[in-house]
PASEBA-1860 file (N, C-alpha, C; in nm, 3 decimals):
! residues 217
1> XXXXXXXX> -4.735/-9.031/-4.362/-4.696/-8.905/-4.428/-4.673/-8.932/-4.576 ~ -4.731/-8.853/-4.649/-4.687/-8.846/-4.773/-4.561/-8.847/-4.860 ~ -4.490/-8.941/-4.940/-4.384/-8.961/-4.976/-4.352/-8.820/-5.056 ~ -4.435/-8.765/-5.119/-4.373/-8.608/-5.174/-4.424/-8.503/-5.074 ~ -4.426/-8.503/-4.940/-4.423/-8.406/-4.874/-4.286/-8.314/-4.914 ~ -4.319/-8.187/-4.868/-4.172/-8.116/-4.869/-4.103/-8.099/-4.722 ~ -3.976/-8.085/-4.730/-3.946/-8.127/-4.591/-3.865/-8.008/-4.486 ~ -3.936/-7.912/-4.434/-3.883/-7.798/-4.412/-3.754/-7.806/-4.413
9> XXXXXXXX> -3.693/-7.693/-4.457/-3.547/-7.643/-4.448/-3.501/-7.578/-4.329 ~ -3.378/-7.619/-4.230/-3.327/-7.574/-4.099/-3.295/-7.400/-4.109 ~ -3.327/-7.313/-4.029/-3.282/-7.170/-4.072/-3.150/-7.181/-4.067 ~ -3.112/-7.078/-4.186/-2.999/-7.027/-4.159/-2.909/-7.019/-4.031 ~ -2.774/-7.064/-4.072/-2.707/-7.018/-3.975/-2.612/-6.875/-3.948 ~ -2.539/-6.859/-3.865/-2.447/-6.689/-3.845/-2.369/-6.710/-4.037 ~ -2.276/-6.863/-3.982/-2.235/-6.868/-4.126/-2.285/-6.834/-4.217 ~ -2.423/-6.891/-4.293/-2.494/-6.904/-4.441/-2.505/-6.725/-4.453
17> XXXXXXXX> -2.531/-6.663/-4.354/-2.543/-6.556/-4.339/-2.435/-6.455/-4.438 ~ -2.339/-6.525/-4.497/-2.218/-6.440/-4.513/-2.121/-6.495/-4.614 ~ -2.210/-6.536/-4.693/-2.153/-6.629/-4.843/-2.015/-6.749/-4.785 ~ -2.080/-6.835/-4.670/-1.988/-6.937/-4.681/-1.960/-6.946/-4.544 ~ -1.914/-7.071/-4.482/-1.895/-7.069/-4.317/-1.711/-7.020/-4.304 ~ -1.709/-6.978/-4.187/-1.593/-6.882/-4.189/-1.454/-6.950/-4.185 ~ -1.326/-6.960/-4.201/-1.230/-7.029/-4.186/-1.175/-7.070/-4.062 ~ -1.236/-7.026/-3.950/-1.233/-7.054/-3.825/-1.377/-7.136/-3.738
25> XXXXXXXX> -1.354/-7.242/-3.660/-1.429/-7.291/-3.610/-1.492/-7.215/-3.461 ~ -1.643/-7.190/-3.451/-1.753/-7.111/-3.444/-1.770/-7.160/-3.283 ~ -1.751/-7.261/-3.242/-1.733/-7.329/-3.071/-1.656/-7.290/-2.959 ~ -1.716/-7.214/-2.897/-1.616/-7.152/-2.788/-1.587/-7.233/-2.738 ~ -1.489/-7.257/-2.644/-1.461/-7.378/-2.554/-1.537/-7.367/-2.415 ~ -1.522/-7.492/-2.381/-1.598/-7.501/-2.285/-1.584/-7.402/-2.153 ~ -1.476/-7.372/-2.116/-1.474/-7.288/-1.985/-1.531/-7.107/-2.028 ~ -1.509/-7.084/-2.126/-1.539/-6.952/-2.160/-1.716/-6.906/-2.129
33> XXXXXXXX> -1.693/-6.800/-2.027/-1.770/-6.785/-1.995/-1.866/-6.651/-2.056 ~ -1.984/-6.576/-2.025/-2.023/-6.471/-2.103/-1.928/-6.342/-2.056 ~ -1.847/-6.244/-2.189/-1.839/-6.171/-2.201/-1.692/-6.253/-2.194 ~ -1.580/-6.326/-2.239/-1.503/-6.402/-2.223/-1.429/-6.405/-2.319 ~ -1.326/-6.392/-2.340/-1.191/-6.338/-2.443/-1.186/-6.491/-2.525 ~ -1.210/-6.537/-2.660/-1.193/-6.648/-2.699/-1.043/-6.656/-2.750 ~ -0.981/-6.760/-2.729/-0.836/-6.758/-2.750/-0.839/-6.779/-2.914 ~ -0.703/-6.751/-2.936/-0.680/-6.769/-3.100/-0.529/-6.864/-3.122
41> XXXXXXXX> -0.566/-6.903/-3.225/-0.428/-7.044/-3.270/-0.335/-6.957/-3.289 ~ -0.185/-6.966/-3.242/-0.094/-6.893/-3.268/-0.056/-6.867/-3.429 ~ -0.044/-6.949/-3.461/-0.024/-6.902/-3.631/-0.113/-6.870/-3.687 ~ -0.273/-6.839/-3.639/-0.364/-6.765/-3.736/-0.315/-6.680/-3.790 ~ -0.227/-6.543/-3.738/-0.209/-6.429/-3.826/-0.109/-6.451/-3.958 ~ -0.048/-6.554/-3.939/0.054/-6.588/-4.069/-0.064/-6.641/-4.205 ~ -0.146/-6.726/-4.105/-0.275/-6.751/-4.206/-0.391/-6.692/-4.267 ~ -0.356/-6.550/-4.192/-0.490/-6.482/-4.247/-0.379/-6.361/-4.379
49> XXXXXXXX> -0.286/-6.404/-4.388/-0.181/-6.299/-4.448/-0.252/-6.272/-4.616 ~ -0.283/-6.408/-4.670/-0.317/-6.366/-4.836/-0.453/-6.394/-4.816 ~ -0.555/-6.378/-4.750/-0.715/-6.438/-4.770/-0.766/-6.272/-4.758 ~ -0.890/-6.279/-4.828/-0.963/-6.155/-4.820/-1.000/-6.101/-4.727 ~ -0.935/-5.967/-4.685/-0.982/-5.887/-4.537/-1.115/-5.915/-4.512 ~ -1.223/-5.877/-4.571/-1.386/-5.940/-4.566/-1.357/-6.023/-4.481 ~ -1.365/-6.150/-4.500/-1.387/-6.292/-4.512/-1.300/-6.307/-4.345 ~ -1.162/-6.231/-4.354/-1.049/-6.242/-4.227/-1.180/-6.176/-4.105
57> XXXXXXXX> -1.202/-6.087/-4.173/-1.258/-5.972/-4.010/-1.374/-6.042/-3.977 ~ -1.471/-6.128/-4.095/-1.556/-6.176/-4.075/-1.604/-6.304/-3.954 ~ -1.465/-6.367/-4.003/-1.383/-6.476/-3.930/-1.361/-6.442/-3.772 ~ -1.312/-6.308/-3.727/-1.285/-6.267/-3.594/-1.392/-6.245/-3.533 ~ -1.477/-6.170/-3.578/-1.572/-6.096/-3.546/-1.706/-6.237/-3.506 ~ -1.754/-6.349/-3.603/-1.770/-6.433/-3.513/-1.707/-6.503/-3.417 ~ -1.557/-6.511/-3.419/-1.452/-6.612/-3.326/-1.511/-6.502/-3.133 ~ -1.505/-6.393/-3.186/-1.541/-6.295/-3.086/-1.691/-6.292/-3.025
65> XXXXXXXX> -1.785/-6.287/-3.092/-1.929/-6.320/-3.030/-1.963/-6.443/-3.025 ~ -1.887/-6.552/-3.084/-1.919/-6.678/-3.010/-1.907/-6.656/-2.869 ~ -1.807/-6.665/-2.810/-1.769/-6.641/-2.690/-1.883/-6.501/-2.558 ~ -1.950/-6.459/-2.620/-2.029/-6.359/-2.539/-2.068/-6.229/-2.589 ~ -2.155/-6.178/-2.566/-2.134/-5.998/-2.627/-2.070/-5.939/-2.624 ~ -2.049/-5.809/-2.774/-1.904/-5.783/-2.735/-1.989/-5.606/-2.789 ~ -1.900/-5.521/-2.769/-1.946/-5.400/-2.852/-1.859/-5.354/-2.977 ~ -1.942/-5.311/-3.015/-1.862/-5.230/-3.177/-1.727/-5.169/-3.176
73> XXXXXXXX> -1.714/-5.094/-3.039/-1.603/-5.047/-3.003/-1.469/-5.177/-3.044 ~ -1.547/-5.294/-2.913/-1.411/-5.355/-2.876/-1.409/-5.454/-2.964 ~ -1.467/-5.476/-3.088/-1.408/-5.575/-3.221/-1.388/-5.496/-3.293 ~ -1.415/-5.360/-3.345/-1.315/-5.247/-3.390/-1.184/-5.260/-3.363 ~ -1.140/-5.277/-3.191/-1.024/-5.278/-3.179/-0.963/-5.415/-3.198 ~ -1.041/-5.478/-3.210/-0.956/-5.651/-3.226/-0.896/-5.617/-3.374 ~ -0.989/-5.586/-3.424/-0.990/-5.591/-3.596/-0.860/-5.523/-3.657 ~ -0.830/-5.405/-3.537/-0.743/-5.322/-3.577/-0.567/-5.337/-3.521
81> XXXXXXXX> -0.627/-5.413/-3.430/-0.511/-5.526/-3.335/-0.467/-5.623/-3.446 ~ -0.553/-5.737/-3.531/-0.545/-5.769/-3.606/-0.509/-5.737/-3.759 ~ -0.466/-5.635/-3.736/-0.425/-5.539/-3.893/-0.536/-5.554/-4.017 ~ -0.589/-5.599/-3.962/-0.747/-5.599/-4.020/-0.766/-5.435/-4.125 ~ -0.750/-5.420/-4.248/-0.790/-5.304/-4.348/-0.907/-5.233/-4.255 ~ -0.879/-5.045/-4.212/-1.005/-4.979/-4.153/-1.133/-5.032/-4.262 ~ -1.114/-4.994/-4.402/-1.221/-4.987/-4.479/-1.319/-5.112/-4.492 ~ -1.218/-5.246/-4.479/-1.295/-5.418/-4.465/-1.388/-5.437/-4.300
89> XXXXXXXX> -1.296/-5.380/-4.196/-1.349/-5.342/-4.061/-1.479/-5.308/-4.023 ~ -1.497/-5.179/-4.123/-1.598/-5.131/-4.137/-1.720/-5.162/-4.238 ~ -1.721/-5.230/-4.338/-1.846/-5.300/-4.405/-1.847/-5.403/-4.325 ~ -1.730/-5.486/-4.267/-1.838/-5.579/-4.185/-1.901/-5.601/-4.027 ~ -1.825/-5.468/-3.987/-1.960/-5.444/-3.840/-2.054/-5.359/-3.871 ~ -2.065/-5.305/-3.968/-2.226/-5.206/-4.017/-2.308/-5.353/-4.075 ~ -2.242/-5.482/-4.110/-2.323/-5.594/-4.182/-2.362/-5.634/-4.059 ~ -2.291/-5.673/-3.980/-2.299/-5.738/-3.800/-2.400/-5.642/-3.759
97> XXXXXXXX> -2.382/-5.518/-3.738/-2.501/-5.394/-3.641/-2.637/-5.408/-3.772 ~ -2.642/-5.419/-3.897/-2.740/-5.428/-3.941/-2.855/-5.594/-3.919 ~ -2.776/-5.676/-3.851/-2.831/-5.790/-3.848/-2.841/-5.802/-3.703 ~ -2.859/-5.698/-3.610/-2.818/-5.680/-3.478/-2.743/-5.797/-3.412 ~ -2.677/-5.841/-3.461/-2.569/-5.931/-3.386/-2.443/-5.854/-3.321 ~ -2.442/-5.710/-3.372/-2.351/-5.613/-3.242/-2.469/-5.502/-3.223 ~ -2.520/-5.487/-3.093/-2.606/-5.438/-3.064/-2.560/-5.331/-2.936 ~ -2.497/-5.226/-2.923/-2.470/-5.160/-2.780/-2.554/-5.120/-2.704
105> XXXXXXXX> -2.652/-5.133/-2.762/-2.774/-5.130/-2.664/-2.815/-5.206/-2.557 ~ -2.818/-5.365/-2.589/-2.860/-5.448/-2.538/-2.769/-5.481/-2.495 ~ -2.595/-5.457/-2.535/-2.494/-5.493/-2.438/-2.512/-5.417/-2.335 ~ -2.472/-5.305/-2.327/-2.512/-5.199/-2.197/-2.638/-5.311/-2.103 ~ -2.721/-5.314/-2.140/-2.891/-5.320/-2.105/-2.818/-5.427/-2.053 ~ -2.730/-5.528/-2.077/-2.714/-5.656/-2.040/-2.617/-5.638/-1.925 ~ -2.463/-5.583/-1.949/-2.364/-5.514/-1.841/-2.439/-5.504/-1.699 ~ -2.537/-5.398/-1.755/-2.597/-5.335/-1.634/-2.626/-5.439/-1.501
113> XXXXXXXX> -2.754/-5.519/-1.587/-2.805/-5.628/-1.542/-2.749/-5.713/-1.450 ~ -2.639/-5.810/-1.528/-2.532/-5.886/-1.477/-2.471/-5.868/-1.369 ~ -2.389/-5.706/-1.393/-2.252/-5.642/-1.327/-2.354/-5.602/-1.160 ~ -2.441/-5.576/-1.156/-2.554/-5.513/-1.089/-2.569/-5.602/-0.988 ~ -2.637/-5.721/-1.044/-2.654/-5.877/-0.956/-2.589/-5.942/-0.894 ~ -2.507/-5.951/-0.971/-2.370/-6.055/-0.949/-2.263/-6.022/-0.855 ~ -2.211/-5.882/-0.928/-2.047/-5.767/-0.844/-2.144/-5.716/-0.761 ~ -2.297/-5.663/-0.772/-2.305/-5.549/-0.676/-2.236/-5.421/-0.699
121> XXXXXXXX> -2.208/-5.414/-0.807/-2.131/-5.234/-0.836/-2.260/-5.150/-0.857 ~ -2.190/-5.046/-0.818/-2.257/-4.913/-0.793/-2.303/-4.861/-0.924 ~ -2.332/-4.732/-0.988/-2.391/-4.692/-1.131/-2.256/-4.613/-1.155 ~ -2.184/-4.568/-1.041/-2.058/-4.505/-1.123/-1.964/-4.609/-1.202 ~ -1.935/-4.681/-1.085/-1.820/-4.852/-1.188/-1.911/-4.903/-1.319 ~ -2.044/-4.918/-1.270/-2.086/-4.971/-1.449/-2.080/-4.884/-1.537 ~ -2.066/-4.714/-1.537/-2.022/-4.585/-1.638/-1.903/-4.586/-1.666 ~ -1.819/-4.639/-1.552/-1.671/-4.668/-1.608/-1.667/-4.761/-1.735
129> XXXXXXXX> -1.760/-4.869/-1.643/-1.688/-5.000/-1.732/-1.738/-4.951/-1.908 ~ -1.837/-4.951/-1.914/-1.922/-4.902/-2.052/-1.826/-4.808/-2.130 ~ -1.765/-4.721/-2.036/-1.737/-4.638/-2.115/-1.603/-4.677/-2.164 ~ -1.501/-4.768/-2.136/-1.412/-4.836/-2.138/-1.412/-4.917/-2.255 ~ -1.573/-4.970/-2.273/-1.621/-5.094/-2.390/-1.670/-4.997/-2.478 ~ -1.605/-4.838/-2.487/-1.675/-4.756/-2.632/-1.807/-4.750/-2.655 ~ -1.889/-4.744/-2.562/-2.056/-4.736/-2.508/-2.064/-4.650/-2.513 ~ -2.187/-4.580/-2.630/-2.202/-4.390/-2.626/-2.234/-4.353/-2.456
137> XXXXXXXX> -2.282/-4.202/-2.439/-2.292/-4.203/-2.330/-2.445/-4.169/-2.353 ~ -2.526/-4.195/-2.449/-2.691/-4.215/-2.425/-2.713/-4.350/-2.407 ~ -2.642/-4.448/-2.421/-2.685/-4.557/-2.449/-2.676/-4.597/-2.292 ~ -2.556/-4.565/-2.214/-2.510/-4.620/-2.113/-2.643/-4.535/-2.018 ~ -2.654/-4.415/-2.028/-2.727/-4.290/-1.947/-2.914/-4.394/-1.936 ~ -2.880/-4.458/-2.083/-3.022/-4.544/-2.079/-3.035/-4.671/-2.016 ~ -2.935/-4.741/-2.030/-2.894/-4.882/-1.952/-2.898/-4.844/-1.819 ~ -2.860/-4.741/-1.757/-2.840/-4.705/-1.616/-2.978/-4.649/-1.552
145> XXXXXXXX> -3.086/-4.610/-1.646/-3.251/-4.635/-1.559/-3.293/-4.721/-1.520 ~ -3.228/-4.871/-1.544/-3.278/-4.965/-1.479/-3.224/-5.000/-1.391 ~ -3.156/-4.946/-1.306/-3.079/-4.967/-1.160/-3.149/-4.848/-1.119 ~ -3.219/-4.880/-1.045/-3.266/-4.796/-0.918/-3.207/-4.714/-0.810 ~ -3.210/-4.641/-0.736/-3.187/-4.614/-0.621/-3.170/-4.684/-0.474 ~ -3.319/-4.762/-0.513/-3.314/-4.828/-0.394/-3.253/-4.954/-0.427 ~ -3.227/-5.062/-0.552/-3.167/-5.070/-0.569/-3.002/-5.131/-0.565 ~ -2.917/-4.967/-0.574/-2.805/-4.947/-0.566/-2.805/-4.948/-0.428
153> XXXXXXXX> -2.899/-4.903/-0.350/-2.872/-4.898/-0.173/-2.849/-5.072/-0.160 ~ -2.940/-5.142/-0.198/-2.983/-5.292/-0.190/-2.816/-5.337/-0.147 ~ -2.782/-5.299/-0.279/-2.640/-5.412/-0.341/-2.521/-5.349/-0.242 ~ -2.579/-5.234/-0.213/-2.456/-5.154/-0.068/-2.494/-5.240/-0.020 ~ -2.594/-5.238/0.094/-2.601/-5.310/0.190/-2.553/-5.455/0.181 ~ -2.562/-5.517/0.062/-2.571/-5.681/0.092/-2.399/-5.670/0.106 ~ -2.286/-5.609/0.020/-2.161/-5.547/0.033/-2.118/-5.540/0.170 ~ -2.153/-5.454/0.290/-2.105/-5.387/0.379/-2.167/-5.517/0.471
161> XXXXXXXX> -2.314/-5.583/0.462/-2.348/-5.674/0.557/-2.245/-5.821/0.546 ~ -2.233/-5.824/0.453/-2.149/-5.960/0.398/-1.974/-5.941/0.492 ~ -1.949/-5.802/0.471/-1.778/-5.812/0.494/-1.823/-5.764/0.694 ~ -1.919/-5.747/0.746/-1.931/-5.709/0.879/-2.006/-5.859/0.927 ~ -2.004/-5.952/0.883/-2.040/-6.101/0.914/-2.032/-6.137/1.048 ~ -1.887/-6.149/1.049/-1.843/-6.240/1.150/-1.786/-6.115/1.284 ~ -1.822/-5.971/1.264/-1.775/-5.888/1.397/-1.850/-5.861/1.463 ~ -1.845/-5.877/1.617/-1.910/-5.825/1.675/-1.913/-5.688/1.717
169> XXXXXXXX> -1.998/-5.649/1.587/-2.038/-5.496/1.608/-2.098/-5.420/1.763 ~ -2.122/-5.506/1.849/-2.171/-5.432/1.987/-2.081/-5.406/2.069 ~ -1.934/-5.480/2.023/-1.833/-5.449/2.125/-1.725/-5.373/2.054 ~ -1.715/-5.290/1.945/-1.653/-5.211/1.896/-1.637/-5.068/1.958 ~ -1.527/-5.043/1.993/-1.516/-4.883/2.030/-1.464/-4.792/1.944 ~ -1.490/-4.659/1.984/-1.502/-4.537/1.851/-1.405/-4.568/1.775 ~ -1.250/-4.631/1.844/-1.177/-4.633/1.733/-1.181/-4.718/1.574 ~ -1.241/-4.842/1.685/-1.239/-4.995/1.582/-1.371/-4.932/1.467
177> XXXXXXXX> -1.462/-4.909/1.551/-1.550/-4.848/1.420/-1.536/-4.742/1.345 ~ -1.469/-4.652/1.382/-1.354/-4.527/1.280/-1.313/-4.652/1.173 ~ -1.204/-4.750/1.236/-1.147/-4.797/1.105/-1.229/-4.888/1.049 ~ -1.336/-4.937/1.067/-1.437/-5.017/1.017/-1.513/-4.953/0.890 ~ -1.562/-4.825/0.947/-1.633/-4.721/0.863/-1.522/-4.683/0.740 ~ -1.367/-4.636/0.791/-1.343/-4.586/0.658/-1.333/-4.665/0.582 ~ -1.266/-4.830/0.602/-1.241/-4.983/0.512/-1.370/-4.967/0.437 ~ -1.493/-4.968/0.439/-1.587/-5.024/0.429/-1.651/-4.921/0.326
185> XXXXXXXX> -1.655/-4.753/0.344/-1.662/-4.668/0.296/-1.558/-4.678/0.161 ~ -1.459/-4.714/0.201/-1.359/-4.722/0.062/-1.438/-4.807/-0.018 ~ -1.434/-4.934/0.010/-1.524/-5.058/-0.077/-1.590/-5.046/-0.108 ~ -1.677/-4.959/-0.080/-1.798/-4.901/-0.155/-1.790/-4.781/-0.221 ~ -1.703/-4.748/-0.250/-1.685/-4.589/-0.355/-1.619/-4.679/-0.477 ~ -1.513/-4.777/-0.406/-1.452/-4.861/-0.559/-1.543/-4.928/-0.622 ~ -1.680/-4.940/-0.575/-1.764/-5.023/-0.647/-1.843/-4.954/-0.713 ~ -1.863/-4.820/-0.730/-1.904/-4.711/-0.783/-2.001/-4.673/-0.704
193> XXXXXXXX> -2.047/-4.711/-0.604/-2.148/-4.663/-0.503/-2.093/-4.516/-0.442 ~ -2.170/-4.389/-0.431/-2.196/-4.231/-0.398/-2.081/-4.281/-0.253 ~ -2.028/-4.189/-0.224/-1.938/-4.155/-0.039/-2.090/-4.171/-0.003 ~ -2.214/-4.060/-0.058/-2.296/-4.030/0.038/-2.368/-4.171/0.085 ~ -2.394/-4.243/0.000/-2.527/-4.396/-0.008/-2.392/-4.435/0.079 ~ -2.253/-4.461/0.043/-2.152/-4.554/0.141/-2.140/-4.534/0.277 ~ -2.134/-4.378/0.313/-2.187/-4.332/0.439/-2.258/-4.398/0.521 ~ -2.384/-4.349/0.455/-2.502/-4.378/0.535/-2.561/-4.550/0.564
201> XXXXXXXX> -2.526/-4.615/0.427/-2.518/-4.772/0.430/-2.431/-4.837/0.542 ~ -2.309/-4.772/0.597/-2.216/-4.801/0.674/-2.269/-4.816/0.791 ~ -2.285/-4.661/0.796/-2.327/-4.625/0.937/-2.441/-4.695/0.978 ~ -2.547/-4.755/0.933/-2.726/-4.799/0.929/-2.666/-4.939/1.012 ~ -2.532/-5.000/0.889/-2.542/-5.133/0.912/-2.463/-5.161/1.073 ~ -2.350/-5.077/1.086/-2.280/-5.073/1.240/-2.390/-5.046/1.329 ~ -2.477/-5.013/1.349/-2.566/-4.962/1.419/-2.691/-5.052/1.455 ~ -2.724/-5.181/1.374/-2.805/-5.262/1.354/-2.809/-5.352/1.491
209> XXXXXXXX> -2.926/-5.380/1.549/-2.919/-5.458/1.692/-2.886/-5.621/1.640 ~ -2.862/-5.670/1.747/-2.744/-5.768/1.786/-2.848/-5.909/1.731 ~ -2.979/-5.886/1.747/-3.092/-6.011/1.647/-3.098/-5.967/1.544 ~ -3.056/-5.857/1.488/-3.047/-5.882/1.297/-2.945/-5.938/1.231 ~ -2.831/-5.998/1.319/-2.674/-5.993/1.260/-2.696/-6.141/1.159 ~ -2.823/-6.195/1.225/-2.790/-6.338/1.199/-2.805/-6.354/1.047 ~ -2.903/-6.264/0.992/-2.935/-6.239/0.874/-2.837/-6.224/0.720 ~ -2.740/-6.160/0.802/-2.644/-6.122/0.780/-2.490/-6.248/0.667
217> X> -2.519/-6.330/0.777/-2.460/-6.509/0.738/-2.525/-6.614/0.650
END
């Protein structure tokens, strides 16, 4: 290689991004998981007392998306938790949403995804949750076309088959399955799943012959 080659330059980082790396260190810790509250040093707020609001909110606002996606809403409210100036608050999450590093779009789009797979909640609990994290309600109304119908039946069923495991559903009488159905019916309305899909998911799965159970485990 040529001794006057030039020697590419590493991109930018979140820091360079923002006239200077921030007064707080940028490493979530290790257990913090996505979407995960990053802790803060107890005497930060005595330390952020004479430094430039900018520079302070700037400081949170990555300490906060290190740790996972967050929405505009809920580092608004850190910021404001943090006595963070409205007017400093606000030039630097329109700087953050202009560099899409707060994006409610793709948080939603992501919620959905996750909360969907993972919990198995229904499309009503993920409208809660969104709407909780200050998620317009087009954004969420859009995140929520990609959960299906069939779907939301899916994540019932795997729900109602999982907690009916170990009973033997063939020797249940009207009563035991009365209280089977309503337990089970509840658990599935708290998960935002319809009475109607909890119903009928209930009822399909009590009803299932005695060689599908195994499936079930």
């Amino acid at each position: 290689m040529r001794e006057d080659a030039v020697t590419a330059e590493p991109p930018p980082s979140l820091e360079t991004m923002f006239d200077g790396p921030p007064p707080l260190d940028l490493e979530p810790p290790p257990e913090e998981e996505a979407f995960g509250e990053p802790p803060f040093p107890e005497d930060e707020r005595d330390s952020d007392a004479d430094a430039d609001p900018e520079s302070v909110a700037r400081a949170i606002v990555l300490r906060q998306l290190s740790a996972g996606p967050r929405t505009r809403h809920q580092l608004a409210v850190k910021l404001k938790d943090r006595e963070v100036p409205e007017a400093a608050a606000r030039v630097v999450l329109d700087r953050f949403e202009e560099l899409t590093l707060i994006d409610d779009r793709e948080f939603a789009a992501l919620w959905v995804r996750s909360r969907s797979e993972h919990r198995h909640l229904g499309s009503g609990a993920l409208r809660r949750e969104l709407r909780d994290k200050g998620v317009a309600e087009p954004l969420i109304a859009e995140a929520l076309e990609q959960l299906s119908q069939d779907a939301e039946r899916e994540s019932a069923q795997h729900l109602v088959a999982r907690k009916l495991a170990r009973v033997d559903r063939g020797s249940l009488d009207r009563k035991e399955r009365d209280k089977h159905t309503r337990r089970l019916v509840a658990m599935l309305v708290r998960k935002g799943h319809s009475p109607g899909t909890a119903f009928s998911v209930v009822a399909e799965e009590l009803d299932r012959e005695p060689e599908e159970w195994d499936a079930d485990e």
